[in-house]
N, C-alpha and C positions, 0 to 999 in steps of 0.2 A: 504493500500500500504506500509507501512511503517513499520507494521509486518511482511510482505512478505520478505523485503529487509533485515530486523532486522533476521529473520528466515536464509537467506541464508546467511547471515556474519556470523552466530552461526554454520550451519552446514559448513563452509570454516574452521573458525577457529579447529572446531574439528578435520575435515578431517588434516589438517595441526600437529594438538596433540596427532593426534595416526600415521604420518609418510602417505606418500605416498604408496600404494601396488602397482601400476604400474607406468611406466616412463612418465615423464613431459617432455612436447616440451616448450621451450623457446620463438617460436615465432610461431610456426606451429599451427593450430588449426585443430581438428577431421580430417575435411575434408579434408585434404592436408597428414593424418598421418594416413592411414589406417592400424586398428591393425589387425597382424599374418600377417607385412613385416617389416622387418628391421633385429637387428644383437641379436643373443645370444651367450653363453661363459661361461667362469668360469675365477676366478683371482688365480693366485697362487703366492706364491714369496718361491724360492729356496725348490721347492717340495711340499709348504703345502697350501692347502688354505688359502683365508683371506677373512673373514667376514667384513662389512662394508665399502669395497671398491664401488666406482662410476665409469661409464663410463661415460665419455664426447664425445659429438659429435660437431666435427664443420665445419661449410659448405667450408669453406678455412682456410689455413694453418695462414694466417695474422689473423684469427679470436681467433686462438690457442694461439696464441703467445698474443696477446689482452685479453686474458683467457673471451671471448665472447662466451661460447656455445651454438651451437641450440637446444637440446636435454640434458640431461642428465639422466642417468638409477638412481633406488632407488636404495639402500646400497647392495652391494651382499648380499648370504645369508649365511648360515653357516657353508654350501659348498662350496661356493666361485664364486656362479653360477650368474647370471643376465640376467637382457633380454630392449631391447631398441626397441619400432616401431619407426619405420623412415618413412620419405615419399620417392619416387625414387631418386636417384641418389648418390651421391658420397660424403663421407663423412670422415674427417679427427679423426681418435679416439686414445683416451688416457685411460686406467686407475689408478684411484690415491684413495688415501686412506690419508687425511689431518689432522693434528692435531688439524687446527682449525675449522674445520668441513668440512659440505657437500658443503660450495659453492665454487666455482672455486675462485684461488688465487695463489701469488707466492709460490714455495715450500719452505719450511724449515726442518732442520735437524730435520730424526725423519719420512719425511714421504714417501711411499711407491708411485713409478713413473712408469710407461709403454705406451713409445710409439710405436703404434703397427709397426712392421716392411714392411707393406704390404700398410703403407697409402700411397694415399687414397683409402678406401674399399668404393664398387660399394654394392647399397642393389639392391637383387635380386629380382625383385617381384613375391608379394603372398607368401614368406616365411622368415624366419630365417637362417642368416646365420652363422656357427656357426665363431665368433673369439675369440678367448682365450688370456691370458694377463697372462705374469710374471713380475712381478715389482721388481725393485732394490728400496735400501734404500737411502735415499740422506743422506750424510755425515756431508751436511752443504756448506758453501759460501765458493768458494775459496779465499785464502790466498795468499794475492800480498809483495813480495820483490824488494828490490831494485837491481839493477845490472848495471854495469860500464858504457855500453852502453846505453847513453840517446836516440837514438835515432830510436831505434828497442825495440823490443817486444817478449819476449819467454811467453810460454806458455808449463808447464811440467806434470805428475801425475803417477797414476798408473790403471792400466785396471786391472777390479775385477772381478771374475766369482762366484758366489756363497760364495761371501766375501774374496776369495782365491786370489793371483795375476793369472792373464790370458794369456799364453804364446801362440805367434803367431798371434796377432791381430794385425790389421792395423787400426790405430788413424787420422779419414780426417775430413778438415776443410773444409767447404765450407762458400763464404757469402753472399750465398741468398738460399732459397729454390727454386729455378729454376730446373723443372724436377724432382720435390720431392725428392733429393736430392741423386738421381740414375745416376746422368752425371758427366761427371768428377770434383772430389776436386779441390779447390785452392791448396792443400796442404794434402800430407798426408806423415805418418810414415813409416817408417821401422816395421817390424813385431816384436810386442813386443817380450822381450827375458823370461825367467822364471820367473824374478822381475816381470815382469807387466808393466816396466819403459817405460815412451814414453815421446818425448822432441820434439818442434819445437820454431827456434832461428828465430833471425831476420825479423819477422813479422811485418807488417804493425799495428800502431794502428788500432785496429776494434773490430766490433762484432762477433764472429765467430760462425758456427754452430759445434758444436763439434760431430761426428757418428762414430763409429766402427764397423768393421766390420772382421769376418773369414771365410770363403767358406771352408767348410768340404770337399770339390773335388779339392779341391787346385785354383779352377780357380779365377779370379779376378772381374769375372761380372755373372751377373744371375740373376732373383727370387731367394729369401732366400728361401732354403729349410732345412731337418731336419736334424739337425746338426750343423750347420750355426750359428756362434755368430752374434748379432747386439746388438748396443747399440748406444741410444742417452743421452746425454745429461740431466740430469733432468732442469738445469740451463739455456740451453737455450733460446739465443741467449750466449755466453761464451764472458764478455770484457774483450781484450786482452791491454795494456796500456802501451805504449812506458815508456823506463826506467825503468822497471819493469818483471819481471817474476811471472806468475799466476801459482801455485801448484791446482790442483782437484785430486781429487779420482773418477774413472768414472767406475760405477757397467754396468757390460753388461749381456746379458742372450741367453742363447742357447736354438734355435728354435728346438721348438719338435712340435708333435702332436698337444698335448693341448694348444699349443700358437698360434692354428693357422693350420687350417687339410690343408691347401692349403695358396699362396700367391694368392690375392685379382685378378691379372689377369689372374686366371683358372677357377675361381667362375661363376657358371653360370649365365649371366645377361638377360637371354630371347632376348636378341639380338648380331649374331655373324655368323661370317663368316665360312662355310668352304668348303675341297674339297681336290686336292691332291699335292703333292709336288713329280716331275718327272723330270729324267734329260734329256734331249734332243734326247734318244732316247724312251722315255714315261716309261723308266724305275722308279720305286718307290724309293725315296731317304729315308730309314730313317735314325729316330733322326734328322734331319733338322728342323729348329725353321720358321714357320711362320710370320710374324710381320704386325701391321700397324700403321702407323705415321701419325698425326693428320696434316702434311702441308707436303710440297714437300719435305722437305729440307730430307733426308734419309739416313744420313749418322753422322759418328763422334758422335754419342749421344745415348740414349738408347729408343730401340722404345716406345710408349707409350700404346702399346698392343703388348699381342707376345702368340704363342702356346704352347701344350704341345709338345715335341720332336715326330715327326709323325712317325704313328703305322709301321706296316712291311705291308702293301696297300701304305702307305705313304700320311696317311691321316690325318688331322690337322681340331683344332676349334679353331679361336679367340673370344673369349668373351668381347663384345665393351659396355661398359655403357650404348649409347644411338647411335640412328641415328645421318646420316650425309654425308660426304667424308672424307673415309681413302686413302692412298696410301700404297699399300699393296708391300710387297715381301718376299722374305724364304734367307736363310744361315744356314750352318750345324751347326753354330758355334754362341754364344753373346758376346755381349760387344765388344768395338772396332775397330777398320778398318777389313774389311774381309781381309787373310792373303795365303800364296799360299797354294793351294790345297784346298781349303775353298770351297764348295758348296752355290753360289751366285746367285740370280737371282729378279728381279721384273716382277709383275705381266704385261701382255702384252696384256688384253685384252681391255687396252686404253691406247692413245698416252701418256697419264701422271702418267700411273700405278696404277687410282685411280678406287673406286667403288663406289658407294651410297648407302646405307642401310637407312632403316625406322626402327624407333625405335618398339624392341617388334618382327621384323623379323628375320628372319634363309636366307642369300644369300648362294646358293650351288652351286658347281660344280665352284669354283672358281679355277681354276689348276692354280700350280706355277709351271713354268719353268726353272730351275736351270742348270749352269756348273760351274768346277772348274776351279778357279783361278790359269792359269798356266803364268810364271817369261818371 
């Protein structure tokens, strides 16, 4: 017995001295992590690949922030490429490339950060999905000053694109990750100018989350798509410290293809709604956005599923993680209060505009009935 045991710590330790070839779960075993489902990709940062970068996976954002991962993928390769099985459902991902190696840990200057812009990503089952990563460099800790006002808090720096300053971004604070941090800021900027400069005064002592953001269609709300600056944070949570102003350099990156062929609610999840979006006189609306919201409340915030803009039938799919009740409804338009002329409507085929889905099923023929919002 004792050879046995002696035999299996000799081939551990080996397996461990020539490197992992496939990805380790943190807490998952086999059966809970069936392989060929979970996420693949490649890492790049400012055009080129990078070798020896990790993805992190974590099952909540408070686990991220704890640097607790469920998963983590082996080193990309020399491509830039990687791959992670996961078990079903929804997962918060990062990837980084750390100076002081492979395990999770604060960052420091020097190493290479990407929070993906679509978290959290839904694994599809039965396959790979692909999500891609470009990483910014961290600069290092910010540098706190003193300022005349003891009793407020600024917080200043410069928005970087490809190490260049970034003109046109908007710099928002939020201080909690409520609605993964898609609902409205505490606080956000003026659109950087050509410097890159972004300043916010009189802030409360806190933690803040620091995100950026630029919509290539000028609009102010959406799914990031390609074009699209985001950028978080590598530092966060950002302490902001009464009588004092905090200087960062915050690297952002521009969503393309390879960062990401879709945002995580178009992905197919094997369970999702669909049918047609019509205005009252059964006519086909397109481009109207589908939606559904996880409790009644349907309004002021950003749905927590939505469609692609429906075809010219006027035909729409929500992609829902998992069974349950949604409360469904369509609008031409996101983000925001619906505004005049806006194509508005919820679903009326129950008194509370909801449906029930089982996970793993397709509900059809769900028609939304929309009109415009006239003064």
């Amino acid at each position: 017995m004792r050879s046995f045991v002696r035999g299996i710590v000799v081939l551990l330790v080996a397996w461990g001295a020539c490197g992992a070839l496939t990805a380790f779960a943190l807490e998952a075993g086999p059966a809970e992590t069936p392989p060929g489902t979970g996420f693949e990709g490649r890492v790049v940062h400012e055009g080129e690949v990078v070798a020896g970068a990790r993805v992190y996976a974590y099952k909540t954002f408070a686990d991220l922030i704890a640097r607790k991962p469920y998963a983590v993928s082996p080193p990309t390769a020399d491509d830039g490429s990687w791959k992670l099985d996961l078990p079903r459902g929804k997962f918060y991902l990062v990837a980084k490339k750390r100076k002081a190696g492979g395990g999770d840990g604060p960052p420091a200057a020097g190493d290479d950060f990407s929070y993906h812009g679509s978290n959290p990503v839904t694994v599809a089952p039965g396959k790979y999905t692909h999500v891609g990563f470009s990483v910014v460099r961290f600069g290092g800790e910010p540098v706190y000053e003193e300022i005349a006002d003891k009793g407020s808090a600024s917080l200043t720096g410069v928005v970087t694109l490809n190490g260049k300053p970034a003109e046109g971004v908007n710099v928002l604070l939020y201080v909690d990750d409520q609605h993964d941090f898609r609902g409205m800021a505490f606080s956000s900027s003026p659109p950087t100018r050509a410097d890159g400069l972004f300043r916010f005064d009189y802030l409360p002592e806190a933690d803040y989350y620091v995100l950026a953001r630029k919509r290539a269609t000028g609009k102010g709300a959406g799914p990031l798509t390609d074009g699209d600056i985001f950028g978080f944070y590598v530092a966060n949570p950002m302490p902001v410290k009464a009588g004092k102003v905090a200087r960062i350099r915050f690297g952002v990156i521009s969503k393309a293809g390879e960062i990401g062929k879709d945002d995580s609610l178009f992905r197919d999840t094997g369970t999702h709604l669909t049918g047609k979006i019509l205005d009252r006189d059964g006519k086909p609306v397109k481009g109207a956005y589908a939606f559904a919201y996880s409790d009644k409340v349907m309004a002021h915030r950003r749905p927590d599923h939505i469609s692609r803009p429906a075809d010219a039938a006027g035909r729409y799919v929500i992609n829902l993680p998992q069974g349950g009740r949604y409360y469904i409804g369509a609008r031409s338009d996101y983000g925001d209060t619906p505004g005049y002329g806006e194509w508005y409507g919820r679903y009326e085929g129950t008194p509370d505009h909801s449906v029930r889905i089982e996970t793993g099923k397709v509900l059809e023929q769900i028609d939304l009935s929309v009109e415009q919002i006239l003064r």
